[in-house]
N, C-alpha and C positions, 0 to 999 in steps of 0.2 A: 476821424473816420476809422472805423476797424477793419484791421485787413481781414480780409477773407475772398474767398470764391463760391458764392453760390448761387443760385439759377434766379431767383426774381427776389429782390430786396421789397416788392409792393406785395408780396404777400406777407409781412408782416403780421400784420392787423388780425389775419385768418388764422394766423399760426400763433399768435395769442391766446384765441380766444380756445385752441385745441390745450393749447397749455395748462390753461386754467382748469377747462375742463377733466386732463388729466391728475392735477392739484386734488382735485376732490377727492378721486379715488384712495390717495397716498398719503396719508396721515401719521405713519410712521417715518417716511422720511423732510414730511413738512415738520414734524417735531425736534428732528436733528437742524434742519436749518435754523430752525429760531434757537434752540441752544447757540450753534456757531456761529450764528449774528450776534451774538452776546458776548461767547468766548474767542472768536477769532481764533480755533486752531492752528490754521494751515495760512496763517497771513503773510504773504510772501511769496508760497511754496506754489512754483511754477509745475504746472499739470499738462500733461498731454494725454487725450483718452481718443482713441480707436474704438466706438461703439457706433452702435445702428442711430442713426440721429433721428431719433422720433420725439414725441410728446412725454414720453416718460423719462427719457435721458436730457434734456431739458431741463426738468426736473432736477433731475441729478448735478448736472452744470450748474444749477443756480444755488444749488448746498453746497455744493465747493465753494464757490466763489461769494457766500455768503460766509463761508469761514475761514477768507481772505485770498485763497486761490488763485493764482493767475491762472486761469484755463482754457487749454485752447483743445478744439472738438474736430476731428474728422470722419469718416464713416467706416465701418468692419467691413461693409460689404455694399458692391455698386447700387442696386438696386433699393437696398433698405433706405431709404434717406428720403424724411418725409420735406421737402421743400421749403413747405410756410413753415415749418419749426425751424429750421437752418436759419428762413429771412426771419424770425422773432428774436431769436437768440443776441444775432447778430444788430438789427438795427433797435430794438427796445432794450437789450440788458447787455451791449456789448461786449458780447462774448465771441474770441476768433472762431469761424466755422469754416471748416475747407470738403465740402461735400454735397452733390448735385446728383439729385436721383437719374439712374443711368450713364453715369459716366464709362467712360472707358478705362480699360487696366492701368495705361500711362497717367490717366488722371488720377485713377485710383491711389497710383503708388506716388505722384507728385502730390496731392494732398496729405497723404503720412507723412512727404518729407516734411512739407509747412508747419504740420502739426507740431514737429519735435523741434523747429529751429531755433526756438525761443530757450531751449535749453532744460529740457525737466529734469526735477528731482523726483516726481512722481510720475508712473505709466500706471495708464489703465487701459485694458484692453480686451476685446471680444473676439479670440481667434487667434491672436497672436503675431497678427502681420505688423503691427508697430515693432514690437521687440524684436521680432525677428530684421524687422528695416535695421535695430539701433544696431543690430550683435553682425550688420553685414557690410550695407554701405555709409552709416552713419557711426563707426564705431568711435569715432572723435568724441560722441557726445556724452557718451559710456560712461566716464569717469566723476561727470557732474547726477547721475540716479542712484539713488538710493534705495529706492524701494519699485514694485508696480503689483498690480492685482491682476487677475484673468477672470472672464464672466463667463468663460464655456466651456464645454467637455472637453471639445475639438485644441482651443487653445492651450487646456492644461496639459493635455497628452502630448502637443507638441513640445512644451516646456520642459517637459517631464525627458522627453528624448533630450533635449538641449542638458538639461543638468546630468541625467547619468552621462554623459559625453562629459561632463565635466569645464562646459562650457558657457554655462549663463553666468554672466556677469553681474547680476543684482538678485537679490531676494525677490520672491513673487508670491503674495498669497491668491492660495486657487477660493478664490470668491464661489466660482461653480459648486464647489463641493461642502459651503457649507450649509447644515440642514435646511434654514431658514430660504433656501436656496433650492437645491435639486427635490426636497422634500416639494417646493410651492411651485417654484416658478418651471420649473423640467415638468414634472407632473400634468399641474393644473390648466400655468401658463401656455404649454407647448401643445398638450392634448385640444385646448379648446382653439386656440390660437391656429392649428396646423387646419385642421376642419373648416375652420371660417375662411382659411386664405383657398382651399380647395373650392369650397361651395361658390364664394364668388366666383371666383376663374371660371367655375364650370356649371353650375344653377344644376347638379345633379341631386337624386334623391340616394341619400345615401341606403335607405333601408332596405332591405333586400339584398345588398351589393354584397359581392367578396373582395372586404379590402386586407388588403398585404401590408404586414408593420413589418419593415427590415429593423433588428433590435429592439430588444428589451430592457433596454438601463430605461429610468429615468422619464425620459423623451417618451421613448415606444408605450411605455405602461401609459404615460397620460393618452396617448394616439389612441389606443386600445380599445381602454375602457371607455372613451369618449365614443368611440365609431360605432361598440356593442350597445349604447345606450340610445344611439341612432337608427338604432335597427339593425348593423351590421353583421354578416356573418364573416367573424375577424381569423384571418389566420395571421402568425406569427413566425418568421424566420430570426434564427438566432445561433452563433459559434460558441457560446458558453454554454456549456450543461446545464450549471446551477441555473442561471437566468431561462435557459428555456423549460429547465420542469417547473419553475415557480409560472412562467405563463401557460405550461396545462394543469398547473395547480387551481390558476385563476379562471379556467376552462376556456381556453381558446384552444385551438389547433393549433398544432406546429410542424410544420413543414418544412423540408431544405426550399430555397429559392427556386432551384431545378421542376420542384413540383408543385408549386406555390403557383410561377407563372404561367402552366398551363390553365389553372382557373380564377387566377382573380382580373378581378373588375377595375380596382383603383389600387394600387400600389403608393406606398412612403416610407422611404427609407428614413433613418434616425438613428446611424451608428458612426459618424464620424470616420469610416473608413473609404479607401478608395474602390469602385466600379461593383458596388453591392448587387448593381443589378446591370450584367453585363450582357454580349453580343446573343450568348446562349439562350437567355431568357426571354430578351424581346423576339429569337424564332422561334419560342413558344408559346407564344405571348396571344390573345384573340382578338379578332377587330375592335377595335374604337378603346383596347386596353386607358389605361388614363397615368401618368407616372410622375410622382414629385417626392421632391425633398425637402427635410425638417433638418438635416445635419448643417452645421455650419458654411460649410463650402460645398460649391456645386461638382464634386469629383466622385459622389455614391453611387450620381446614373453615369455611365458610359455613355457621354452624348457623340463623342466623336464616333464609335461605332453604329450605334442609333442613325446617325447622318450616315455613314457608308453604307451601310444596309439599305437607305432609303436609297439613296441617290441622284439622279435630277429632279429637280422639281420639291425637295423636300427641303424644309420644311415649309407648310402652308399656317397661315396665321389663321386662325380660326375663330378665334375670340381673342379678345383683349389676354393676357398672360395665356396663350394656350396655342399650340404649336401642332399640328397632324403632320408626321413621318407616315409615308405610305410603302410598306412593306412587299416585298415579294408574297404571292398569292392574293394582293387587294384587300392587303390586312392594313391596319389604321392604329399608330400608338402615337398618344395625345401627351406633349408633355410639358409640366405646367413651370409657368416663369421660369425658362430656358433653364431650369433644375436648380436653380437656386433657394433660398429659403422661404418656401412658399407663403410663411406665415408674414410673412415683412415685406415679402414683393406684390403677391397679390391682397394683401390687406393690412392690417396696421398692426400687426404681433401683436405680443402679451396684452391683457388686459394691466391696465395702471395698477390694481390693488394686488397683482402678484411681483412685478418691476418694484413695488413699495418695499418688497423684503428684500428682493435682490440689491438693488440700491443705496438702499440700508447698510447694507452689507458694504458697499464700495467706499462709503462715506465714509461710514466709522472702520474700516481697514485702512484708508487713507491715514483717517486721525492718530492709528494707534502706530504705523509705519515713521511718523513725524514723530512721535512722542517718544515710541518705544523702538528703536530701529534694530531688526535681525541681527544675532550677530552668529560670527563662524562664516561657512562655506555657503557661496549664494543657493539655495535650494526652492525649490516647489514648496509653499509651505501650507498647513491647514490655517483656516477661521480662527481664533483664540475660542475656544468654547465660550468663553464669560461673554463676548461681543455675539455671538450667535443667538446666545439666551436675551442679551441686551434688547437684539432685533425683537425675537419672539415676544418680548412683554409688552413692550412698547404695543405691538401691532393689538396683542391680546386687551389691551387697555384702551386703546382707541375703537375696539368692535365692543368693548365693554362687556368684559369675559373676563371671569374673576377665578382663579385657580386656587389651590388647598398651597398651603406651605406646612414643613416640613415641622413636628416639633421638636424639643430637644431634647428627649427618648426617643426618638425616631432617628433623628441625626446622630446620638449615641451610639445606637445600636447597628446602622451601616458602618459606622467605622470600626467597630468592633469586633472580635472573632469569639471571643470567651462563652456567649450563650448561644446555646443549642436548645436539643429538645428538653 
């Protein structure tokens, strides 16, 4: 029997057939499977991954562990964790899974620990709460890792703190950052993904609305353009210059927060930072305001303020993921899947064909960390460009999309300085 803990081993069957469904989509990282069901890279090499346990990471579990991987799976974040994929994992491909949608914090962090007890040489993670478990109260385990990857903004910047501290003990490639990556799945994945987890929660019409994108990286521009496409009229908050004249380049408005929340309609933050939208803004905020989050972690909205503000009686469940805080003057601020990551809690994130690059990406980082391991001072490291491009073709040949190559007067002449006009 495989250990694990998850909520209902009979849903199997259903979480099967979600699996398969997600297969279609991802043909890039079904390609690398069938390679390392051939080559057996990673035969041996015990894995621990900290991701959102849906149909698409699934996926990614079974190309590990088709390229000999002992892998064991728990979840980034309470709410993300799709159930029947936990019980398919577990009772059709035996694979450990320690992750039960809604769990509580203790569960949360007693499932990382199981994830790592088996001892890995590889971490994978979404956020950074595994590495941060090994580098705290697991440091025993430190000495047997060799490598790990990061799949988010939020978890590279934490990493990122960790190494100039001069403190992370293994090498980590940020998977987030490589193109194949924040180009598709931040973009496309997040923009459509964030919208859909909204609309269910809340069956509104987005057109006409004024919705509020907190951040501009990546994340925000897919929010963006997806909500302008909706009808939206989108205003934009943002603390870098550069990124916020590229969004009135892109013709949105841009506003401080301060003045943001006196007119919009739906608010989503997407900056990975903490209380983007604080006490000030929901007193200025108008009835029935609507407010969620796309950032990794639920710390963008100031819920605890949100809650003192309301006070007895708040918050009222009002729909399935969706929360009324009743404010001083009989004002009403709706907030969606207790601020969590709306796309995973109220609906089932990324689509599969953008997770196909990202995952890509984890597979063959894994491969190349086994093969080719870091060496020097543990650091934050990029995508190998060659493996980035590996991704990109692969996908370009499976949509059957044929690109120019370079000739060799072409190739000549970028490396060369000699000719001019």
């Amino acid at each position: 029997m495989t250990v694990s803990d998850i909520a209902d081993p009979a849903l199997a069957a259903a979480g099967e057939l979600r699996l398969d469904w997600a297969s279609r989509e991802m043909p890039t990282l079904r390609a690398i499977r069938e390679r390392f069901a051939a080559e057996r890279p990673l035969d041996g090499v015990r894995c621990s991954a900290c991701l959102h346990v849906t149909a698409e990471t699934a996926n990614l579990a079974l190309t590990l562990q088709a390229g000999g991987a002992d892998v064991r799976l728990c979840a980034s974040n309470p709410l993300s964790t799709q159930d029947d994929i936990a019980a398919a994992l577990v009772e059709r491909h035996g694979i450990p899974v320690f992750a039960i949608r809604g769990e509580d914090d203790a569960t949360y962090y007693r499932h990382i620990d199981a994830a790592v007890e088996h001892g890995p040489r590889i971490t994978m993670d979404d956020g950074a709460d595994l590495v941060a478990r090994l580098h705290t109260t697991r440091r025993d385990l430190l000495p047997g890792v060799t490598g790990g990857t990061e799949e988010t903004t939020t978890g590279v910047i934490r990493l990122r703190a960790l190494a100039e501290r001069g403190e992370l003990a293994y090498p980590i490639i940020a998977v987030n950052d490589a193109e194949t990556k924040h180009f598709f799945d931040n973009r496309y994945g997040t923009g459509q993904s964030t919208l859909d987890g909204v609309l269910r929660a809340t069956n509104l019409l987005l057109a006409g609305k004024v919705l509020v994108v907190a951040g501009y990286g990546w994340c925000g521009k897919g929010v963006a353009m997806r909500a302008r496409g909706m009808g939206s009229r989108v205003v934009v908050t943002e603390v870098q210059a550069t990124r916020a004249l590229e969004a009135v380049m892109d013709g949105f408005e841009v506003l401080p927060m301060a003045d943001a929340a006196a007119i919009g309609d739906l608010f989503i933050t997407a900056t990975g930072d903490l209380h983007v939208i604080d006490a000030q803004h929901f007193a200025a905020m108008k009835d029935g305001a609507v407010v969620a989050n796309s950032g990794h972690f639920n710390v963008e909205i100031n819920i605890e303020a949100l809650a003192e503000m309301a006070g007895e009686g708040s918050p009222r469940a009002v729909r399935p993921f969706v929360d009324e805080y009743r404010l001083p003057g009989d004002r009403r601020v709706h907030l969606l899947a207790e601020g969590r990551l709306v796309n995973l809690s109220a609906a089932e994130g990324h689509p599969p064909s953008v997770m196909d690059m990202s995952f890509a990406n984890q597979a063959l980082a894994a491969e190349y960390l086994v093969q080719s391991p870091p060496r020097g001072a543990p650091a934050v490291i990029d995508v190998p460009p060659a493996l980035d491009q590996q991704v990109a073709r692969i996908k370009l040949d499976a949509m059957g999309v044929a690109i120019d190559t370079l000739t060799a007067e072409q190739e000549e002449y970028l490396h060369s300085w000699e000719m001019g006009t």
